[in-house]
C-alpha positions as a Markdown table, in Angstrom:
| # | Residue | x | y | z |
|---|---|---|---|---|
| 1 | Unk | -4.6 | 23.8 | 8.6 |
| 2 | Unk | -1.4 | 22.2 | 10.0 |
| 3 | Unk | 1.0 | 24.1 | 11.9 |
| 4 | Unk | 3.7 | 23.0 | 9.8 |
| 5 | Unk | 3.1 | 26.8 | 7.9 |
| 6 | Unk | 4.0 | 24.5 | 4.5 |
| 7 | Unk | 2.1 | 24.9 | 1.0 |
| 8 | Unk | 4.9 | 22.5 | -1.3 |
| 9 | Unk | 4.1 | 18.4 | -0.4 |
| 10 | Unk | 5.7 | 17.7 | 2.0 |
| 11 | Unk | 8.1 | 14.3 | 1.8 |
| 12 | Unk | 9.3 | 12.1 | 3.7 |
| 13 | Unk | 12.4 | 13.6 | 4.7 |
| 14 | Unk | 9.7 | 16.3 | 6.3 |
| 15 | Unk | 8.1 | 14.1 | 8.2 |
| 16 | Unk | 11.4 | 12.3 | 9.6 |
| 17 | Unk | 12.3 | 16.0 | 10.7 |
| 18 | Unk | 9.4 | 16.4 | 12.9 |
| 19 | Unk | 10.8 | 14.2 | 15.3 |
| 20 | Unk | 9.8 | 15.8 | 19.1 |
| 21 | Unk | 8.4 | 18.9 | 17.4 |
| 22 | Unk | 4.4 | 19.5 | 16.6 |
| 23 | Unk | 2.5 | 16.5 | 16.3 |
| 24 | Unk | 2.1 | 14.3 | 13.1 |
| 25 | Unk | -1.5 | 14.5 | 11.7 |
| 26 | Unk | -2.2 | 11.8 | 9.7 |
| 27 | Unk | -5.7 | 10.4 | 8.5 |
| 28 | Unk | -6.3 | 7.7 | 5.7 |
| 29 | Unk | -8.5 | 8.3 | 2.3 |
| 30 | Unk | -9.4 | 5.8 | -0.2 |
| 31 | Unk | -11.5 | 8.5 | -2.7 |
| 32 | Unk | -10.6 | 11.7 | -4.4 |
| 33 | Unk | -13.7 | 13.6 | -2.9 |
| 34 | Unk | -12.1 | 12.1 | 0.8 |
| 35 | Unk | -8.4 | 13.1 | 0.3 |
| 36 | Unk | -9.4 | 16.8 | -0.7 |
| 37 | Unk | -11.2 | 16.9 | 2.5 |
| 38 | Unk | -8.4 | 15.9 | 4.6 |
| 39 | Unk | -5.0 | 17.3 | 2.2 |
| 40 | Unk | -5.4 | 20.7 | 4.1 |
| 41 | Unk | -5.2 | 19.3 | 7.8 |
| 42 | Unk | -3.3 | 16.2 | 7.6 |
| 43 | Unk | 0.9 | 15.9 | 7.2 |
| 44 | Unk | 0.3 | 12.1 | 6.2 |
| 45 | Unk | -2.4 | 10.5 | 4.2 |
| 46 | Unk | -2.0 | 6.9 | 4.2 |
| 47 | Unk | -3.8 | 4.9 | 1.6 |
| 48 | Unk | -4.5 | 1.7 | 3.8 |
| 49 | Unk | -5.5 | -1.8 | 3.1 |
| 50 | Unk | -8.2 | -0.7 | 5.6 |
| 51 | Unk | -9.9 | -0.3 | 1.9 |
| 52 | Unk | -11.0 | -3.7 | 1.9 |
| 53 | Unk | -13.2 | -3.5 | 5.6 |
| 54 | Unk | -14.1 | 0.2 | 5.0 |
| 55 | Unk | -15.2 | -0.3 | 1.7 |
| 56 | Unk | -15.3 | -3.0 | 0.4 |
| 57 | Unk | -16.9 | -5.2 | 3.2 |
| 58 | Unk | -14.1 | -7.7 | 3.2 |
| 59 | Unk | -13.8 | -9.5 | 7.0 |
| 60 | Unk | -10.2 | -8.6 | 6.9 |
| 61 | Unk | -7.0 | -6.6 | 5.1 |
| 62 | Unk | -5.9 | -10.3 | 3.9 |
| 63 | Unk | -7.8 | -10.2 | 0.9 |
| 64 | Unk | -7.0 | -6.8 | -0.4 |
| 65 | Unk | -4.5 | -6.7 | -3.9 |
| 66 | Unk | -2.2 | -5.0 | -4.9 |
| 67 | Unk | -4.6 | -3.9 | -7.9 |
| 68 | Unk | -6.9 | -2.2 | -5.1 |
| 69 | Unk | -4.2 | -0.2 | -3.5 |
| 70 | Unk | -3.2 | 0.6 | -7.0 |
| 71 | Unk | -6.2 | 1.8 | -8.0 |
| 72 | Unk | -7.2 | 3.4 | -4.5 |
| 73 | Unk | -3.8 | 5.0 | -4.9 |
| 74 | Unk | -4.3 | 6.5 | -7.9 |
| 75 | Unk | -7.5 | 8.1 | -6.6 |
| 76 | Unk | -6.2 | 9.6 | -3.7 |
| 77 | Unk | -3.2 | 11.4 | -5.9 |
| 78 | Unk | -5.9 | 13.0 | -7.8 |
| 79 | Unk | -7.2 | 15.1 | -4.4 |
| 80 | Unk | -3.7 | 15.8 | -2.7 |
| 81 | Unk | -1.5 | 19.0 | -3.2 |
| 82 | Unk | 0.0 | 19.1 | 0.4 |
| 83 | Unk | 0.4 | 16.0 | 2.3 |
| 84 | Unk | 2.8 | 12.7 | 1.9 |
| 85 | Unk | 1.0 | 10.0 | 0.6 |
| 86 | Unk | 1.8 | 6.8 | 1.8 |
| 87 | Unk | 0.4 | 3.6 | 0.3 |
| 88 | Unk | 0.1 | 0.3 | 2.2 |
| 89 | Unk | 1.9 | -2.6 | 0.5 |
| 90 | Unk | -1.1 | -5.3 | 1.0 |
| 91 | Unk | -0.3 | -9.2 | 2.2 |
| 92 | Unk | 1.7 | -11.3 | 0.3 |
| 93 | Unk | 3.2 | -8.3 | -1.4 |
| 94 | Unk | 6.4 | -7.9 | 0.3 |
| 95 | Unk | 6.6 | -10.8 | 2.5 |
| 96 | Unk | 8.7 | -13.4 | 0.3 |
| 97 | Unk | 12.2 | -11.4 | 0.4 |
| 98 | Unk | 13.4 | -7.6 | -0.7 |
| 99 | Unk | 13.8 | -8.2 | -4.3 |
| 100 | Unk | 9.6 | -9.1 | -4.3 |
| 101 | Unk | 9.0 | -6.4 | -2.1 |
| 102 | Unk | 11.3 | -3.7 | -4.1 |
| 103 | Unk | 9.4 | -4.8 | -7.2 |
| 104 | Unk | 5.8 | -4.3 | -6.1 |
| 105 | Unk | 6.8 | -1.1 | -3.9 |
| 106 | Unk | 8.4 | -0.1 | -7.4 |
| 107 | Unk | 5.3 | -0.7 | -9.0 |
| 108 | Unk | 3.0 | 1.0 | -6.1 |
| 109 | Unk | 5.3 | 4.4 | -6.8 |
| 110 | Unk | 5.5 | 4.3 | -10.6 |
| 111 | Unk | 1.7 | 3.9 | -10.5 |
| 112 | Unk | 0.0 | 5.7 | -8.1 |
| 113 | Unk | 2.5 | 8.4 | -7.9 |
| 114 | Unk | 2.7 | 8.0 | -3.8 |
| 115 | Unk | 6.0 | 9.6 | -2.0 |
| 116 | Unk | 6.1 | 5.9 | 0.2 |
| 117 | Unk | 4.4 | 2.9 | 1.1 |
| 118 | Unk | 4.3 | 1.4 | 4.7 |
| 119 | Unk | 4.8 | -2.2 | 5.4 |
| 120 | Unk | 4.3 | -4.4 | 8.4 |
| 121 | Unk | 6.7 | -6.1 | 10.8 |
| 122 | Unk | 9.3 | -5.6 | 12.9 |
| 123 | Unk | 12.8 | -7.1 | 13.0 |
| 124 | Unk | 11.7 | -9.7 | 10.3 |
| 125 | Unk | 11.1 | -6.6 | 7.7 |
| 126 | Unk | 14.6 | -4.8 | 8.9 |
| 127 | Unk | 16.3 | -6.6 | 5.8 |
| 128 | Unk | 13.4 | -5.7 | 3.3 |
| 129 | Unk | 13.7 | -1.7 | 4.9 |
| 130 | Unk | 17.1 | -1.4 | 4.4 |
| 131 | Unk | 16.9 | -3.3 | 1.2 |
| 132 | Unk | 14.0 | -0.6 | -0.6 |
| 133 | Unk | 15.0 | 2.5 | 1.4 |
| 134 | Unk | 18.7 | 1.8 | -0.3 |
| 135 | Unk | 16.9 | 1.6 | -4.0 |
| 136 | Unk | 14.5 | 5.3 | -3.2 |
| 137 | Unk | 11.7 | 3.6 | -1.8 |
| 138 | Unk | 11.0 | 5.4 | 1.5 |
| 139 | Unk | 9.2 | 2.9 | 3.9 |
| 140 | Unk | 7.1 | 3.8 | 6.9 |
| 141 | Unk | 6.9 | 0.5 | 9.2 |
| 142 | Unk | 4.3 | -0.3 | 11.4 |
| 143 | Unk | 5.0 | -2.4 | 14.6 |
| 144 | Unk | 2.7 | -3.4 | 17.2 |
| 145 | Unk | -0.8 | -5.1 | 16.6 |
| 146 | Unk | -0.3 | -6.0 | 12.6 |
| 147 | Unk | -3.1 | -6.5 | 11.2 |
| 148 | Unk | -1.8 | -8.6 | 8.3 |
| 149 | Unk | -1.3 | -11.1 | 11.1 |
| 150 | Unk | -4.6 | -11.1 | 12.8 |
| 151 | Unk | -4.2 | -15.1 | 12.3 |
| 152 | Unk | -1.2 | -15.2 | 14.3 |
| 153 | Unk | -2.3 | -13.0 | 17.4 |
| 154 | Unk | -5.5 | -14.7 | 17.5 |
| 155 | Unk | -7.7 | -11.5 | 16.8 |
| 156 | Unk | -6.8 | -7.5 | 17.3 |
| 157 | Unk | -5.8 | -7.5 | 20.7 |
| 158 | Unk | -3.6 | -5.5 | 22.2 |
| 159 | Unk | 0.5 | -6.1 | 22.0 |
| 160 | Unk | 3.4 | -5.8 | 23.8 |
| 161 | Unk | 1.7 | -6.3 | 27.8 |
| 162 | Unk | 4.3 | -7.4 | 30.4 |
| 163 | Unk | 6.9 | -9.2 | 29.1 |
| 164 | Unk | 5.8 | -9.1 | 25.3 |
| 165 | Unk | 6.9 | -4.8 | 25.8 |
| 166 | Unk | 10.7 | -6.0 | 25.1 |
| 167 | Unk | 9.3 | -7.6 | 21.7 |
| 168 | Unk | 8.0 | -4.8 | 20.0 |
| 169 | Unk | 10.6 | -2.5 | 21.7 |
| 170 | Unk | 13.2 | -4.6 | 19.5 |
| 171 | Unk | 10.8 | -4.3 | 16.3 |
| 172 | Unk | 10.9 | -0.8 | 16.7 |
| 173 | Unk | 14.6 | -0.8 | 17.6 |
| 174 | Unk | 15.1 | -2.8 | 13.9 |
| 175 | Unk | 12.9 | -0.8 | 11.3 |
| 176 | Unk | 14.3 | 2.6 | 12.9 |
| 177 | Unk | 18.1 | 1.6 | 12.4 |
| 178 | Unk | 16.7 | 0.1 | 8.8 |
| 179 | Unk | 16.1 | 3.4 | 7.7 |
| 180 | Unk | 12.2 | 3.8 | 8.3 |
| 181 | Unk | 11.7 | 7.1 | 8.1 |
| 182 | Unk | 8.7 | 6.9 | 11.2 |
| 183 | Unk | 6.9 | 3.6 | 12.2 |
| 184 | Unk | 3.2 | 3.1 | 12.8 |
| 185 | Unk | 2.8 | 1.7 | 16.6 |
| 186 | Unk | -0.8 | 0.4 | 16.9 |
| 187 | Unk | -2.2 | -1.0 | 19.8 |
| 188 | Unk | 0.4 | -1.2 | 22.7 |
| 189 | Unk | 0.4 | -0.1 | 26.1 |
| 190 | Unk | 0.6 | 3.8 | 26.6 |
| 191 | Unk | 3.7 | 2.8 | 28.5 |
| 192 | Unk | 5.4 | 1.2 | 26.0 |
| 193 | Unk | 4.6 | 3.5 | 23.8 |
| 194 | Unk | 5.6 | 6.4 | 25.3 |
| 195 | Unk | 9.0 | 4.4 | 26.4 |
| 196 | Unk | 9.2 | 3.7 | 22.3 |
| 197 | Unk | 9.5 | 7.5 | 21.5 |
| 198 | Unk | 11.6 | 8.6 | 23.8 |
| 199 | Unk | 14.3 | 5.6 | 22.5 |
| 200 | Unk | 14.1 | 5.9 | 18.9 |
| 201 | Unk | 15.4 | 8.8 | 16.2 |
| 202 | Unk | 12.4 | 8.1 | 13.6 |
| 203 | Unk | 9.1 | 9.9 | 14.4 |
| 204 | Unk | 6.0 | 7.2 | 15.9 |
| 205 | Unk | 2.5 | 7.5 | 15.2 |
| 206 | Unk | 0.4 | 6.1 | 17.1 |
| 207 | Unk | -3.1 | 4.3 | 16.9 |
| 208 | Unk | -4.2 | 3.2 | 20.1 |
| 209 | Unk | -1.2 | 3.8 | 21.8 |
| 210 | Unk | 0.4 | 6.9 | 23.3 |
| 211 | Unk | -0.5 | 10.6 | 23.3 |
| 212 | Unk | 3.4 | 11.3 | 23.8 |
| 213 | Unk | 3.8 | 9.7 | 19.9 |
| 214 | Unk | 5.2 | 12.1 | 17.0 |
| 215 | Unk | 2.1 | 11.7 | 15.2 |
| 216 | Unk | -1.6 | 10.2 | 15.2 |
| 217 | Unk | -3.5 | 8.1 | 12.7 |
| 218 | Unk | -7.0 | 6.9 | 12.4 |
| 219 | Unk | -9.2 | 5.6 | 9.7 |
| 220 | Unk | -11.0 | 8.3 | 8.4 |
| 221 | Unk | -14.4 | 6.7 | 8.6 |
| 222 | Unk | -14.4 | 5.4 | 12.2 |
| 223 | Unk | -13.5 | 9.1 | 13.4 |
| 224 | Unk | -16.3 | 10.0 | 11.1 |
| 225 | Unk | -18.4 | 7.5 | 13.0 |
| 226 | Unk | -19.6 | 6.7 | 9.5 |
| 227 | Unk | -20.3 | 3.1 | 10.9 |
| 228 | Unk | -22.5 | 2.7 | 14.0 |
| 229 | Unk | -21.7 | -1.1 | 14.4 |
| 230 | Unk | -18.2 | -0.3 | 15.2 |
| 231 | Unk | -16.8 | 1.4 | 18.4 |
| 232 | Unk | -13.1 | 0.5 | 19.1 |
| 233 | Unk | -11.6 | 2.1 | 22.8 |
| 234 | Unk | -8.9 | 4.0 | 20.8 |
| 235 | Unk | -11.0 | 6.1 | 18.2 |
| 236 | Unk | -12.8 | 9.4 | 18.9 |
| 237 | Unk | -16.2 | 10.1 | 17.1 |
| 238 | Unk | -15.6 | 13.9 | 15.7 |
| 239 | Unk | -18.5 | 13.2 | 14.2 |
| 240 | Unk | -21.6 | 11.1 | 13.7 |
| 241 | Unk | -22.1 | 11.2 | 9.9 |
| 242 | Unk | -23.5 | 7.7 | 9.9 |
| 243 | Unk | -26.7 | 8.4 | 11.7 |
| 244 | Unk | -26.9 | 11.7 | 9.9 |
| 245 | Unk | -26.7 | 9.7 | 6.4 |
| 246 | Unk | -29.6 | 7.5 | 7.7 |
| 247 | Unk | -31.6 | 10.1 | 8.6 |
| 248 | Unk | -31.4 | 11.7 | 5.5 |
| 249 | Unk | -31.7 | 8.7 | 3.6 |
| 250 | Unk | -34.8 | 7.6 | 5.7 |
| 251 | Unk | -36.5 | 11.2 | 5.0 |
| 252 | Unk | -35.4 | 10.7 | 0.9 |
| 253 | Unk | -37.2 | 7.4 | 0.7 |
| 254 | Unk | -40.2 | 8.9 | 2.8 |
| 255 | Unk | -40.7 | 11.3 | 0.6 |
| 256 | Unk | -40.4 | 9.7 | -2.6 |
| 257 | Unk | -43.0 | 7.0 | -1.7 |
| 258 | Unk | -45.6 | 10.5 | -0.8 |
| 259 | Unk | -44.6 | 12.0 | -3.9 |
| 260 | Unk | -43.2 | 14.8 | -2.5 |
| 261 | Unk | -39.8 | 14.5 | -4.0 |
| 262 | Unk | -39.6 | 15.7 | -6.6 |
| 263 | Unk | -41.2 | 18.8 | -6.1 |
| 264 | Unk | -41.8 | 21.6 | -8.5 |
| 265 | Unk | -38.6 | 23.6 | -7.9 |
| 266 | Unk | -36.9 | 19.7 | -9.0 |
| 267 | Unk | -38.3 | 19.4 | -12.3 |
| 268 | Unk | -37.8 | 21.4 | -16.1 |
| 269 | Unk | -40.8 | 23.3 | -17.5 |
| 270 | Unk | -41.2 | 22.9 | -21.2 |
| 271 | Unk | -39.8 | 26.4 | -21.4 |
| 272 | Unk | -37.0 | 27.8 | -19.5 |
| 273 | Unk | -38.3 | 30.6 | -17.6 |
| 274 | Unk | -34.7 | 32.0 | -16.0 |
| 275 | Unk | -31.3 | 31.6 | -16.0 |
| 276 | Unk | -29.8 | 30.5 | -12.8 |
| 277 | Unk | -26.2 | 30.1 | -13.1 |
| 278 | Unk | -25.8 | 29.6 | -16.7 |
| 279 | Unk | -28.2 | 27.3 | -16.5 |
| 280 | Unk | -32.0 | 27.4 | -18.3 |
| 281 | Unk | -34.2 | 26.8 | -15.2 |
């Protein structure tokens, strides 16, 4: 449970307040059966465009819709009682000027019934922040590796080494006094990160970053290790669920092709014998 002693959802003022003070726990979910796990441990559950890689095998977040996050959205509301939900606003969403991006975070709120969305970019977004935060559309910002513009970096590799630090020191700089109420800071030195913190009044999670952030994020299937095939430096394996799902998987099909599965305790007799549960056995 998080320390936060807090049983109403918590919102986005909450979060803004926990600036310096216990750590940020934040996870994403894309399923109702997922967000119930994580609703009792986690102050933010962001609903990322991760969707598209996690699970639905796309090769990037570029091709994810705003029907997806809609309808990923709309799942995760259905587990939550406790924690923000934040929704990603996917590419091509948001980009094109505030009055596009107010009308599809607009959308993202009336729909899925999340508390904010988060959006990526730096001092280019500082317009579009201000713009929806001044119309009731909180925005968390994210700053940092973007992934929306894998194309532009050339792959997901790290940002903001040597002289590149003052750039997304200034990105950070510009969503804060926007009106972000905390910013996502993924992939940068621990350095810079740590130098990030200390300078701005918003709370920062981190991926891949600092330990000194306000808060931490990971996809909740790479901390799951519910993939074996992928191993990134900045996630811990809490768990190795994907080689625990083979193996059980492996031991299904094995016994299916002995015909020991099902067994006798598996199958209905033509007359019910007990009552287990409320149910004829």
């Amino acid at each position: 449970m998080s320390t936060t002693g807090a049983s109403k959802t918590l919102t986005p003022p909450d979060i803004a307040a926990r600036k310096g003070n216990t750590p940020l726990v934040c996870l994403t979910a894309y399923t109702t059966p997922i967000a119930r796990l994580v609703d009792p441990h986690c102050d933010v559950v962001l609903v990322g465009d991760s969707v598209g890689m996690v699970l639905h095998g796309l090769p990037s977040t570029l091709d994810v819709t705003l029907e997806m996050m809609i309808m990923h959205g709309q799942a995760v509301r259905r587990g939550l009682e406790r924690a923000l939900m934040v929704v990603d606003m996917p590419f091509g969403s948001y980009e094109e000027g505030p009055e596009q991006a107010f009308r599809n975070a607009a959308r993202v709120m009336a729909e899925t019934g999340c508390a904010a969305v988060k959006l990526e970019g730096g001092e280019a977004m500082a317009e579009t922040i201000r713009f929806l935060a001044a119309r009731g559309v909180p925005v968390m910002a994210h700053v940092g590796l973007t992934p929306q513009a894998v194309n532009i970096f050339g792959g997901y590799r790290v940002q903001g080494r040597g002289e590149d630090g003052e750039r997304i020191r200034r990105d950070a700089l510009a969503v804060a006094e926007a009106d972000a109420f905390a910013v996502v800071l993924e992939k940068v030195p621990e350095t810079l990160a740590r130098r990030i913190t200390g300078e701005i009044a918003i709370p920062t999670i981190g991926i891949g970053a600092s330990p000194t952030c306000d808060g931490q994020v990971l996809v909740v299937d790479d901390m799951l290790g519910l993939f074996s095939d992928f191993r990134p430096k900045f996630v811990k394996r809490y768990a190795e669920l994907g080689d625990a799902a083979s193996s059980a998987i492996t031991a299904y099909a094995h016994e299916v092709r002995e015909r020991r599965f099902p067994a006798a305790e598996h199958v209905f007799g033509d007359v019910p014998a007990t009552v287990k549960g409320g149910e004829a056995a």
